[in-house]
C-alpha angles and dihedrals in degrees: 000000000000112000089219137043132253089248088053092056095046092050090053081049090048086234133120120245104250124181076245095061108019088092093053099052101048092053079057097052078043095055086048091046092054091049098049101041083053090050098045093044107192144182102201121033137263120239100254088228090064106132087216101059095041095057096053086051093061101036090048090039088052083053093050089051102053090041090088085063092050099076117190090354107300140097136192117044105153103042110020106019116244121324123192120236104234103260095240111029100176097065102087084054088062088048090055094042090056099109088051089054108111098168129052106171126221108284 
């Protein structure tokens, strides 16, 4: 379940929710969902409003959503020149979910 809707998402991409792309996007929020539900690693859950969450959902889903125009891992050409994708971009969202964490595991 996606902590943000799919207006929400096209407004970050400064698009308009269309029957072509509504599908799209919410495969996007529901990536996200999956990745931050797996980072913060709760047993009870998290109420679905939480700013937090909701936040992480559309940046991350933002993220999900340009990554089609990111082939083989890097953006640019034309303009800029090639730039390399971080390898793990998911790892600043679990920096930022953090207060939300209720399990750490044995190391």
């Amino acid at each position: 379940m996606a902590y943000a809707t799919v207006d929400e998402l096209a407004a970050a991409l400064r698009i308009k929710a269309t029957a072509e792309n509504t599908t799209g996007l919410q495969r996007c929020l529901d990536a996200a969902a999956i990745e931050i539900d797996q980072s913060v690693d709760r047993t009870t859950p998290v109420p679905p409003a939480d700013p937090l969450l909701n936040r992480v959902n559309i940046v991350r889903g933002v993220e999900w959503w340009k990554a089609n125009d990111a082939a083989f891992g890097i953006v640019g050409y034309d303009d800029t020149g090639a730039l390399r994708v971080p390898r793990n971009p998911m790892a600043r969202h679990r920096a930022e979910l953090l207060p939300l964490k209720e399990q750490w595991g044995v190391a």
